[in-house]
NUVOKOL-712447 format. One record per residue (C-alpha): residue number from 1; residue in one letter; x, y, z. Coordinates in pm, 1 decimal. Layout:
# NUVOKOL-712447
<NUM, "A", <X, Y, Z>>
...
END
This chain:
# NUVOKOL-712447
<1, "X", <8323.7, 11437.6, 18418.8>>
<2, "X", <8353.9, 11499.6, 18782.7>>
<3, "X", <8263.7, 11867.1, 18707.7>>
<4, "X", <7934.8, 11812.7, 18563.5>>
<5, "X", <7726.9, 11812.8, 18889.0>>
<6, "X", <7830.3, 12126.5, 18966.2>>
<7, "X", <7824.2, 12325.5, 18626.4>>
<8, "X", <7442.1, 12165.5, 18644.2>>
<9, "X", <7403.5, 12296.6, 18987.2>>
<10, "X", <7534.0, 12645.6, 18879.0>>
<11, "X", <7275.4, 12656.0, 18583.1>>
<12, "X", <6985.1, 12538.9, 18787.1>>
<13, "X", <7108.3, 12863.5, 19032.8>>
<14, "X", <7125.3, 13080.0, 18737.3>>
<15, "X", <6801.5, 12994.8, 18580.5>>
<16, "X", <6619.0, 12979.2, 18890.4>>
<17, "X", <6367.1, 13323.2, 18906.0>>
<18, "X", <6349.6, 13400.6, 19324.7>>
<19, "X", <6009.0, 13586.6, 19421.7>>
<20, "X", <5964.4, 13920.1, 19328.1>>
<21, "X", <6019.3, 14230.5, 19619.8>>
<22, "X", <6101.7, 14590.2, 19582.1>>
<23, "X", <6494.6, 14504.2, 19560.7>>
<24, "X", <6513.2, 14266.9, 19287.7>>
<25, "X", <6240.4, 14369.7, 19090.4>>
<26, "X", <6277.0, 14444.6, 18753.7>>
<27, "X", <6343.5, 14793.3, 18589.4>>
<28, "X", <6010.8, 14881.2, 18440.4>>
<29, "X", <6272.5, 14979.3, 18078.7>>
<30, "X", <6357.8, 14602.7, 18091.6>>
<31, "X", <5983.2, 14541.1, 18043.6>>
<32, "X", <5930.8, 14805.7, 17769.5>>
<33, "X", <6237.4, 14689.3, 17555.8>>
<34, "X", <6122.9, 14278.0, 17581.0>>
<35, "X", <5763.0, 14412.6, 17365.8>>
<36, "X", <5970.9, 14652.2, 17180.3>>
<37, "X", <6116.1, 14396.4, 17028.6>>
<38, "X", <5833.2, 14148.4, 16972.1>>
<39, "X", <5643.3, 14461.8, 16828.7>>
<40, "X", <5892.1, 14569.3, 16611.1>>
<41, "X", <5920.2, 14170.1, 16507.3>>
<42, "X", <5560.4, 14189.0, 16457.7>>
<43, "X", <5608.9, 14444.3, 16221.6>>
<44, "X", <5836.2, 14248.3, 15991.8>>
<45, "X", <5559.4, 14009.2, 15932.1>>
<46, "X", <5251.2, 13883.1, 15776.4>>
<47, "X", <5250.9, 13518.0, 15848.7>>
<48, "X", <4973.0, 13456.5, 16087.2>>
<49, "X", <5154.5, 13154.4, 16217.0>>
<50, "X", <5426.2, 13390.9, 16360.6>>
<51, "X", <5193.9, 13648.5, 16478.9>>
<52, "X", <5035.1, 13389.3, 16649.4>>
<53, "X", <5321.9, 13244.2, 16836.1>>
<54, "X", <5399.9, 13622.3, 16861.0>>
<55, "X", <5112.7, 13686.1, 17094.9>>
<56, "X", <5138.2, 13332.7, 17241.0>>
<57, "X", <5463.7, 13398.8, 17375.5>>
<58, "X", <5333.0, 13773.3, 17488.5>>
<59, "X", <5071.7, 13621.8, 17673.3>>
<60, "X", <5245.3, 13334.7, 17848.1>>
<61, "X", <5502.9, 13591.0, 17998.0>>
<62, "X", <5232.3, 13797.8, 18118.1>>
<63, "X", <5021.0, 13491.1, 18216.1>>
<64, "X", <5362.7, 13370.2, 18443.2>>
<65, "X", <5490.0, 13752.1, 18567.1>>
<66, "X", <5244.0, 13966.6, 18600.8>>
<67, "X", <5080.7, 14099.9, 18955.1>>
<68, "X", <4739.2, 14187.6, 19109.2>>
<69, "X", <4807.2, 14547.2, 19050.9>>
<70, "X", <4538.2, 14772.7, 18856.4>>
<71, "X", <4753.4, 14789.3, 18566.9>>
<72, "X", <4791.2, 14411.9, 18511.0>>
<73, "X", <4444.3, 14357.8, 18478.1>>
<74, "X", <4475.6, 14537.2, 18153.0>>
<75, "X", <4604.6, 14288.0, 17917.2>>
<76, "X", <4250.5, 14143.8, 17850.1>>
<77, "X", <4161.5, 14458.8, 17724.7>>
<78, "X", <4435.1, 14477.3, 17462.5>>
<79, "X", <4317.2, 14161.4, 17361.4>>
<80, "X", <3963.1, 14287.4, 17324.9>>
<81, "X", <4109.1, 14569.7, 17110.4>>
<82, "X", <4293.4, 14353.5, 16880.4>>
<83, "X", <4008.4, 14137.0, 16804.6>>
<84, "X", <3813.1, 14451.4, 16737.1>>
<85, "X", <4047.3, 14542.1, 16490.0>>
<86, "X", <4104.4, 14294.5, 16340.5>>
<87, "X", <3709.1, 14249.5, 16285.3>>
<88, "X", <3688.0, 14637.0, 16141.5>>
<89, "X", <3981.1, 14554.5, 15901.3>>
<90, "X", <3745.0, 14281.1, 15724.5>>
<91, "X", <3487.3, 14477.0, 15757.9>>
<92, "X", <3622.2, 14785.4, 15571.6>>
<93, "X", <3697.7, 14526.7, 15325.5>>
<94, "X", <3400.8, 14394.1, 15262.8>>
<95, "X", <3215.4, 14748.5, 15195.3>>
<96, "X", <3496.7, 14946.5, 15092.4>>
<97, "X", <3695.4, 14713.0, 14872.4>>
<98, "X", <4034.3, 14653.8, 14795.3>>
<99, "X", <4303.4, 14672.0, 14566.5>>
<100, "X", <4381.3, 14344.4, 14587.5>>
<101, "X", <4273.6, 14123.8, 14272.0>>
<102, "X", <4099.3, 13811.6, 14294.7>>
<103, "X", <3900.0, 13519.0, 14136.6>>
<104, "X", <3758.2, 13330.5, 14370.2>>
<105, "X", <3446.3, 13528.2, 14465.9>>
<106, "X", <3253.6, 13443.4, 14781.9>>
<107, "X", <2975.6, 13676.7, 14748.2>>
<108, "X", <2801.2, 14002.6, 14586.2>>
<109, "X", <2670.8, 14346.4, 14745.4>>
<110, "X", <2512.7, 14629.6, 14617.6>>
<111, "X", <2781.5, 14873.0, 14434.7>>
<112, "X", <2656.1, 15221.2, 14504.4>>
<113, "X", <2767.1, 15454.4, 14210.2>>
<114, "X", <2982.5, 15680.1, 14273.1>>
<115, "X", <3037.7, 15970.0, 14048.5>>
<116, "X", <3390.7, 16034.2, 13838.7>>
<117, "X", <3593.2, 16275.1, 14051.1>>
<118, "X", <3575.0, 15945.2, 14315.4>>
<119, "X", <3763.5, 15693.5, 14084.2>>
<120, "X", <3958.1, 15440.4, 14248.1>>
<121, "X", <3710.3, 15405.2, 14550.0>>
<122, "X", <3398.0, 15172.4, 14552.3>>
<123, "X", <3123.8, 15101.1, 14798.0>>
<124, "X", <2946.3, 14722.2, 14774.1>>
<125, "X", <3055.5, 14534.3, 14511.5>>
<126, "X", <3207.8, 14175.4, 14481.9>>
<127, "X", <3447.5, 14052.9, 14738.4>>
<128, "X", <3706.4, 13772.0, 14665.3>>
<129, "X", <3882.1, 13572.4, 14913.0>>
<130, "X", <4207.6, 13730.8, 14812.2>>
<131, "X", <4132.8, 13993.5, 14942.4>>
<132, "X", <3953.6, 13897.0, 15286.2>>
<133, "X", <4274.1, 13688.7, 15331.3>>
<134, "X", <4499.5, 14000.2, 15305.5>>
<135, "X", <4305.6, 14210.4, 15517.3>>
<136, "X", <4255.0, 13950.3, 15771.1>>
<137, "X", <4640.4, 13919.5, 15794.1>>
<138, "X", <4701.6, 14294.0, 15792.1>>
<139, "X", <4459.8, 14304.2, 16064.5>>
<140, "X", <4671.6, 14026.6, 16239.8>>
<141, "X", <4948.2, 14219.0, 16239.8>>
<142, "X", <4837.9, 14573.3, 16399.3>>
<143, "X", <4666.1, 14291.1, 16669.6>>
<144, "X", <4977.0, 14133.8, 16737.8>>
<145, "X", <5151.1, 14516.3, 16765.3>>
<146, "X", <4851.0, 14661.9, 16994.4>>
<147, "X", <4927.6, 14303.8, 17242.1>>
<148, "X", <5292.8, 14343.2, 17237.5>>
<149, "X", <5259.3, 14679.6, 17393.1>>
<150, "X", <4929.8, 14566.6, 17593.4>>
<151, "X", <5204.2, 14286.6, 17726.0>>
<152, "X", <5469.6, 14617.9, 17859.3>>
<153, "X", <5176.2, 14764.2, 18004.7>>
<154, "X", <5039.0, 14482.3, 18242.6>>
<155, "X", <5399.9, 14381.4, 18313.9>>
<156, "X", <5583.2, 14719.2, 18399.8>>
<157, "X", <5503.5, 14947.3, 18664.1>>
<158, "X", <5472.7, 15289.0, 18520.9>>
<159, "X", <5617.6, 15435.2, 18854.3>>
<160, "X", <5911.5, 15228.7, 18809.0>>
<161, "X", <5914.7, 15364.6, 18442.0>>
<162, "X", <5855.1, 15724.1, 18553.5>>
<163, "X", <6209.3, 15707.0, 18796.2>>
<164, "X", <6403.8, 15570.0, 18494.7>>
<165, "X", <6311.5, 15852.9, 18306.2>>
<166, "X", <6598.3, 16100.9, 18251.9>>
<167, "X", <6559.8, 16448.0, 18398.0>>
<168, "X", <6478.3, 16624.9, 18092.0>>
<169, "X", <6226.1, 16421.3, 18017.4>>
<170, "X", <5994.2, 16417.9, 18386.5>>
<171, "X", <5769.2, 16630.7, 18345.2>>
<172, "X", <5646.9, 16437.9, 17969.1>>
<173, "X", <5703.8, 16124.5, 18173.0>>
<174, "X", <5436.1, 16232.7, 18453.6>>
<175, "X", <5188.9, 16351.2, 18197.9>>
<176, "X", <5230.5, 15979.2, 18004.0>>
<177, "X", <5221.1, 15757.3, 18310.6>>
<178, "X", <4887.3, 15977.2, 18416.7>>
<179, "X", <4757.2, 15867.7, 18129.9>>
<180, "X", <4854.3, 15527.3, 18096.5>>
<181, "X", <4732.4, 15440.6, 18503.0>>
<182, "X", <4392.3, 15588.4, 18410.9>>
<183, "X", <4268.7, 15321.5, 18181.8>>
<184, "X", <4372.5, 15056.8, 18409.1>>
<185, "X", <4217.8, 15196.9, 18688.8>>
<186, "X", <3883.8, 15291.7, 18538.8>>
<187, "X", <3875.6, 14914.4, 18426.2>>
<188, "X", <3943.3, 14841.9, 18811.8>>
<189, "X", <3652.5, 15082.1, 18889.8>>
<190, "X", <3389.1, 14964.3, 18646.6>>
<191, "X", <3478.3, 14571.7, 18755.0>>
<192, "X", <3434.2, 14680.7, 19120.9>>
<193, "X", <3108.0, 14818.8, 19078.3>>
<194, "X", <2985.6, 14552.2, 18863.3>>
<195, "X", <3053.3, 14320.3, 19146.1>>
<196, "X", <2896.0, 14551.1, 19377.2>>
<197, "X", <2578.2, 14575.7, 19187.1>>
<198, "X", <2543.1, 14186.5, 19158.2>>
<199, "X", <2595.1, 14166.4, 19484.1>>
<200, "X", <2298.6, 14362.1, 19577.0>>
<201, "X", <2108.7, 14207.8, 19279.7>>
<202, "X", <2082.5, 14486.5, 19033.5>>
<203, "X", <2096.6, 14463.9, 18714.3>>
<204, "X", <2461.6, 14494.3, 18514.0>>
<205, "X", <2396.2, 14502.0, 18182.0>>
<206, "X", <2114.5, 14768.6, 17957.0>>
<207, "X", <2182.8, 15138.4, 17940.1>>
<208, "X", <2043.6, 15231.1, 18258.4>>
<209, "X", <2289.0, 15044.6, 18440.6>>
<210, "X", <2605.1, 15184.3, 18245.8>>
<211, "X", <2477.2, 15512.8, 18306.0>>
<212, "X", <2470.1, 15437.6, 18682.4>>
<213, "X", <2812.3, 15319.6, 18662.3>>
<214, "X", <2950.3, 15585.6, 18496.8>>
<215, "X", <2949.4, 15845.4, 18715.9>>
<216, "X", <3057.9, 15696.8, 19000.4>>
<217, "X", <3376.9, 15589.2, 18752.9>>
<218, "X", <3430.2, 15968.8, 18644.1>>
<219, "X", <3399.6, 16079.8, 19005.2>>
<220, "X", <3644.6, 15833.8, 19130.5>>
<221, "X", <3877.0, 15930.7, 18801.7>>
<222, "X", <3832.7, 16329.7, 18899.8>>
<223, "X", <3923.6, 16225.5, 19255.1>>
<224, "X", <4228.3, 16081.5, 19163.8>>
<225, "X", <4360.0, 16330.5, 18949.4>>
<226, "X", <4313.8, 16572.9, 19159.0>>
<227, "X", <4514.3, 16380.5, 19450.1>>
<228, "X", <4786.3, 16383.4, 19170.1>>
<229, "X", <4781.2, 16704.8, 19150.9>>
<230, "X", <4795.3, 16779.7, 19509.2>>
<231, "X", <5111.4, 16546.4, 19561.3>>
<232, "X", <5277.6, 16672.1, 19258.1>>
<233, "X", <5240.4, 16997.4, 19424.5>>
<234, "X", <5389.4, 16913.4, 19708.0>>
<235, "X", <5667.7, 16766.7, 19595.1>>
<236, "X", <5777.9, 17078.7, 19418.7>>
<237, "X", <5688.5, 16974.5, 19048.3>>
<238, "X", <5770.6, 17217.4, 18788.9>>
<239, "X", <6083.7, 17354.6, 18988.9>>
<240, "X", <6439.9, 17399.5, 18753.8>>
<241, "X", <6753.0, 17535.5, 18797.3>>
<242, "X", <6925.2, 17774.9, 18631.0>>
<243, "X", <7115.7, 17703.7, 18343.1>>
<244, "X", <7295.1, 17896.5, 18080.8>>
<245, "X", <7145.3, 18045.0, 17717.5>>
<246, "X", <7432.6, 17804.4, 17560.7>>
<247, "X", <7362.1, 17473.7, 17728.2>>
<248, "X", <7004.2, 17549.7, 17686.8>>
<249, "X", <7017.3, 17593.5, 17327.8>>
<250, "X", <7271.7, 17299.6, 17271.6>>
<251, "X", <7027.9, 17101.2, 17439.0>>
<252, "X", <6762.5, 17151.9, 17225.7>>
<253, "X", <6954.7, 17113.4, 16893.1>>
<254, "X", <7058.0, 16792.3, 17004.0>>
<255, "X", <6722.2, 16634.9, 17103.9>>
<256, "X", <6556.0, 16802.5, 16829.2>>
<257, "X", <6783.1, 16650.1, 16607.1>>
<258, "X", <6857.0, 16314.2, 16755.6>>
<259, "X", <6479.8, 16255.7, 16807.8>>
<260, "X", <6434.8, 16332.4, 16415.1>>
<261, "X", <6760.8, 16104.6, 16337.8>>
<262, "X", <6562.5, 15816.3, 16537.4>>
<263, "X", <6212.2, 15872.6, 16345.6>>
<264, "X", <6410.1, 15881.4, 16041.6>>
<265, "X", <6616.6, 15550.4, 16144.0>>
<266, "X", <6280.9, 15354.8, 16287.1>>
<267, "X", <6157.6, 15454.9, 15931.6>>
<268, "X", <6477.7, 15295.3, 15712.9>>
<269, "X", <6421.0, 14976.6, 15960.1>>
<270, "X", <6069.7, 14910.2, 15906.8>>
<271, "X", <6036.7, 15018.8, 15551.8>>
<272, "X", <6166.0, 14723.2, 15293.2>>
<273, "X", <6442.2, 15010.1, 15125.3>>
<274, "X", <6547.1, 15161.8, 15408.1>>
<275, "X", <6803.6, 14857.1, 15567.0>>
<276, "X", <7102.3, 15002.6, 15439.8>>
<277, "X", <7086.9, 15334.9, 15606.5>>
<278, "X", <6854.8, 15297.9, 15849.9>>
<279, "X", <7067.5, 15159.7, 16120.8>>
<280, "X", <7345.0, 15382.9, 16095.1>>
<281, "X", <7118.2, 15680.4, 16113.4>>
<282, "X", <6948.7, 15565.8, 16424.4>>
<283, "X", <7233.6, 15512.0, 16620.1>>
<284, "X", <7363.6, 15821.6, 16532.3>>
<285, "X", <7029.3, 15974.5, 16612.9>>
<286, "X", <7030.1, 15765.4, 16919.8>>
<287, "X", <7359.4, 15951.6, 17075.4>>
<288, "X", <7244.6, 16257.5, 16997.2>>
<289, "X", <6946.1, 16246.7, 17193.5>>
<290, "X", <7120.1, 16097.6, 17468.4>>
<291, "X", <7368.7, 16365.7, 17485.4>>
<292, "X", <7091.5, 16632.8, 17439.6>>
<293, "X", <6879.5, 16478.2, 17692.0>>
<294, "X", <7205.3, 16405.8, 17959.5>>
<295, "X", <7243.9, 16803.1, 17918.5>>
<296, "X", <6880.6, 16861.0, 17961.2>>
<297, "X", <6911.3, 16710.5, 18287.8>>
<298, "X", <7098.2, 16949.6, 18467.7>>
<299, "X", <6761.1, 17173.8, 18471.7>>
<300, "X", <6630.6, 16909.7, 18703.6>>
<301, "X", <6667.2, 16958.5, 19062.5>>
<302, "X", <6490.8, 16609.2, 19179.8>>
<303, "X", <6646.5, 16347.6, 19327.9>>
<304, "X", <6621.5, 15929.3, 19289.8>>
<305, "X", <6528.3, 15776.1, 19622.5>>
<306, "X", <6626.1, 15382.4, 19553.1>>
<307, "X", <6686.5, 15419.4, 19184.1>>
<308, "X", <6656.4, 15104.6, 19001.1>>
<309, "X", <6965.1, 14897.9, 18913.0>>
<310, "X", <7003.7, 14708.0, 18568.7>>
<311, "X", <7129.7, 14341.8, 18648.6>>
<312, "X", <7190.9, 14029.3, 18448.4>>
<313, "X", <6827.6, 13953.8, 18468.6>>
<314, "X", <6742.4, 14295.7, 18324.7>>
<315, "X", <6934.7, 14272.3, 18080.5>>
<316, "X", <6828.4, 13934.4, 17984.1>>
<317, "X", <6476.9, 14034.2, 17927.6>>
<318, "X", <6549.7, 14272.8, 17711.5>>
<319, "X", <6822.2, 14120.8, 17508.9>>
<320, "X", <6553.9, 13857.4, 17439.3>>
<321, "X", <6296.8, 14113.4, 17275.2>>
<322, "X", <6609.8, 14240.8, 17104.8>>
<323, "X", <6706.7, 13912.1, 16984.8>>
<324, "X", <6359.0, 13806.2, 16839.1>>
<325, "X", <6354.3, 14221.2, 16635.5>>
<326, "X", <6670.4, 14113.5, 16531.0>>
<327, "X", <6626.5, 13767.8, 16404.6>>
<328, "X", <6348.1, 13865.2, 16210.5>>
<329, "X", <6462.1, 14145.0, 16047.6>>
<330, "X", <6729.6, 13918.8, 15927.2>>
<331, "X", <6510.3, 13685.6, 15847.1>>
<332, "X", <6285.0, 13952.9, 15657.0>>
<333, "X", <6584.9, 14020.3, 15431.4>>
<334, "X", <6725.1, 13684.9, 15367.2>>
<335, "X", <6363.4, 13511.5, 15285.8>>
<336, "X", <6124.4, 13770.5, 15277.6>>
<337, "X", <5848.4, 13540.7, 15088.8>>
<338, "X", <5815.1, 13315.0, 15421.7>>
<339, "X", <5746.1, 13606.4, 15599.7>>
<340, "X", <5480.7, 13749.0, 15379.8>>
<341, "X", <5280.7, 13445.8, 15260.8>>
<342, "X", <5124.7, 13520.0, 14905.0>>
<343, "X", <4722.8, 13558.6, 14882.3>>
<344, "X", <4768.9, 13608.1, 14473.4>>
<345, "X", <4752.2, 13318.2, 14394.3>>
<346, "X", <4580.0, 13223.2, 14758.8>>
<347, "X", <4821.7, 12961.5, 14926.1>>
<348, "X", <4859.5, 12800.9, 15250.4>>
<349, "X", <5089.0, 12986.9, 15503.9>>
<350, "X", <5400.6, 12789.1, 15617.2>>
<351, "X", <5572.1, 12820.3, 15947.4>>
<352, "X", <5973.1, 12879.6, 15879.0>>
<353, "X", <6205.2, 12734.9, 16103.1>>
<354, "X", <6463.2, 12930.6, 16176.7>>
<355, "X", <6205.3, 13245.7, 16268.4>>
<356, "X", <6000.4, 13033.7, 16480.0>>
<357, "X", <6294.8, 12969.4, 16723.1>>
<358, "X", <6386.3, 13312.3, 16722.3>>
<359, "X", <6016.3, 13385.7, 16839.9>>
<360, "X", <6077.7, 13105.2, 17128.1>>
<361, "X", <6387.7, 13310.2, 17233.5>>
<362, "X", <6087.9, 13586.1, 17382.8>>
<363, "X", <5983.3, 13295.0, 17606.6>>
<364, "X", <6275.2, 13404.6, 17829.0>>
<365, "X", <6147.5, 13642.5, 18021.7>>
<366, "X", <5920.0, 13365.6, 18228.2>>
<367, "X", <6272.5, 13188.3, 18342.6>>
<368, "X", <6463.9, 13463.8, 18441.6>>
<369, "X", <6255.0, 13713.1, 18579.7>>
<370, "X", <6146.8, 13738.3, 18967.5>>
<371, "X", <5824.6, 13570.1, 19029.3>>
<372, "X", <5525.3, 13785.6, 19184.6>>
<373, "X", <5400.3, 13624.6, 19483.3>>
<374, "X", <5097.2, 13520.1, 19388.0>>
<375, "X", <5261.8, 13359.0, 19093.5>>
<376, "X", <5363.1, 13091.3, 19338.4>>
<377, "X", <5038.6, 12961.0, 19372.6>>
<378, "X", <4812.4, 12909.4, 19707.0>>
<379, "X", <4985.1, 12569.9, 19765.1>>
<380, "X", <5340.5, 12704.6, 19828.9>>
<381, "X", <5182.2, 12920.1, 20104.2>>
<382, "X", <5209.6, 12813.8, 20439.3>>
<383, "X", <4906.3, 12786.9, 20691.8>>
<384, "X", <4845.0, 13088.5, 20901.8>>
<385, "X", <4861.7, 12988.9, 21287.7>>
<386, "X", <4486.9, 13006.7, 21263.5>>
<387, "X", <4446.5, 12785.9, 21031.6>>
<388, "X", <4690.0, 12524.8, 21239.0>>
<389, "X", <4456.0, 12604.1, 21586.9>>
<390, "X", <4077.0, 12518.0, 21365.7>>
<391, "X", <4276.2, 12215.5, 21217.6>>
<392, "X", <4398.7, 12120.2, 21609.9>>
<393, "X", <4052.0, 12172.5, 21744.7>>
<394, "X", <3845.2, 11997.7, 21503.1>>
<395, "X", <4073.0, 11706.4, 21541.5>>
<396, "X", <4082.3, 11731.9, 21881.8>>
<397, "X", <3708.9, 11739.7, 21844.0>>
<398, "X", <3675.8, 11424.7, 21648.8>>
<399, "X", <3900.6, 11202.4, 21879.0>>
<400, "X", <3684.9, 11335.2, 22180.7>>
<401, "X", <3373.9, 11183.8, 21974.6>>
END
């Protein structure tokens, strides 16, 4: 008993995230592999009580970690994206069809005849609530995948991701974290001159003023690529080394192959008859990539200034998104009807336990991980010596009254 203080004390220590600075922040990979794993989760579901606690849990992390960079701002606008999904999933529906049967019929449209060669494929017709209930929670679930990964982007620094790259893979790595800082940033760019406009009391919204917008955002885009270019340039991009017709060729057979073992793998995972040999042949696919890319390597003739270190909080965060994949592909096999709610006949979806929990396990991430700055909040700040003089001299002010 007289050790409990102190085990308590050590937890507390354990469990308590310091702030955020450029040596304990996290590997951008530890990021990547936390959505990962609610994605893949994601995946193994229909249930739109899970996807929902799915993206909960997404956003709450991102709501509690994420920073004022450009690329943080971009969450909202994987939000946006699922919605819109999600609304053109009902709405191919509705027009198109569906093979779904039904007999509760909400309404009627047109049917356009089609001629015969086009069998199996309607336009108009009657639309059951079957089948608006399946689409809606198909919809749900590409939503819930496009917010996991919108979660990895506003959370990971993609120049933290580009240094944990492996050598053989830079120069793919520059050309992806290009693209995935543009969108950010011409969000950033189109919010800033919004503002501006206000400001000066233009107009925001109507063609005219998107079409001034725009090319101030395309200039600013051409601008920086072209500064990308020039430090690229400078920093000797493109330069390899040597390396013999043998290692070269071994190299490629390996990634070649251990990419196509992964593909294959990710396949036997996701698909409902691929469990049995889908994990051993992405493992197996896994090492062979990892030896064909450790070889590729030797081309590169970089160097890592501060590389980033994988520690126990690292590894927590992604363990968690690994945990949550894992629980509910289990779950998926053991009782795959609670994960798939039936819409034939149309019943109410139930939240399982056990799956749930597993889902909570994601939640992680906002305990463990360093906190940004201005996560801490405006009152943790202390007053600038300014502030403390105005505060002196108006109450010096008021006793003098």
């Amino acid at each position: 008993m007289t050790h409990a203080p102190g085990t308590a004390r050590l937890l507390r220590r354990a469990l308590h995230a310091p702030e955020a600075g450029r040596s304990n922040a996290l590997p951008a990979g530890a990021w990547w592999l936390w959505a990962l794993g609610l994605a893949t989760a994601a995946s193994r579901t229909t249930n739109p009580l899970l996807l929902g606690l799915l993206v909960g849990v997404a956003g709450y992390v991102v709501a509690a970690r994420r920073t004022d960079a450009p690329w943080a701002r971009s969450y909202g606008a994987f939000i946006k994206l699922g919605l819109f999904v999600i609304a053109l999933r009902l709405l191919f529906s509705v027009f198109l069809g569906s093979q779904i049967p039904g007999s509760h019929t909400v309404f009627t449209l047109p049917e356009l005849p089609l001629p015969d060669w086009a069998q199996g494929v309607r336009i108009g017709g009657r639309v059951t609530a079957e089948q608006l209930v399946f689409s809606l929670y198909d919809g749900m679930k590409l939503a819930a995948l496009l917010i996991c990964v919108g979660a990895a982007n506003s959370l990971a620094n993609p120049a933290r991701l580009l240094k944990s790259l492996p050598g053989a893979l830079y120069e793919a790595g520059v050309a992806v974290v290009v693209a995935m800082t543009f969108a950010p940033n011409m969000v950033a760019d189109v919010v800033r001159l919004r503002t501006a406009r206000r400001l000066r009391g233009r107009p925001t919204g109507g063609v005219k003023a998107v079409a001034q917008i725009g090319l101030p955002v395309l200039e600013g885009a051409l601008e920086r690529s072209v500064a990308v270019a020039a430090s690229m340039d400078a920093r000797g991009y493109g330069r390899t080394a040597d390396v013999p017709p043998a290692v070269r060729h071994t190299t490629n057979v390996l990634t070649l192959g251990g990419l196509l073992g992964v593909c294959a793998g990710t396949y036997g995972l996701l698909a409902a008859q691929g469990a049995g040999y889908g994990l051993p042949v992405l493992l197996a696919g896994l090492v062979a990539a990892m030896a064909g890319l450790r070889l590729g390597g030797r081309r590169s003739v970089r160097t890592r200034y501060r590389p980033d270190r994988w520690g126990v909080r690292a590894w927590l965060v992604a363990g968690s998104g690994a945990v949550v994949a894992a629980a509910m592909i289990w779950a998926g096999s053991v009782d795959p009807e609670a994960l798939h709610p039936g819409v034939v006949p149309l019943t109410a979806p139930e939240l399982p336990l056990w799956p749930a929990v597993a889902v909570l396990v994601g939640l992680l991430p906002a305990l463990v991980a360093p906190v940004p700055p201005t996560a801490r909040g405006a009152a943790s700040v202390p007053p600038t010596p300014r502030g403390r003089g105005f505060e002196e001299h108006d109450r010096s002010g008021k006793e003098q009254a």
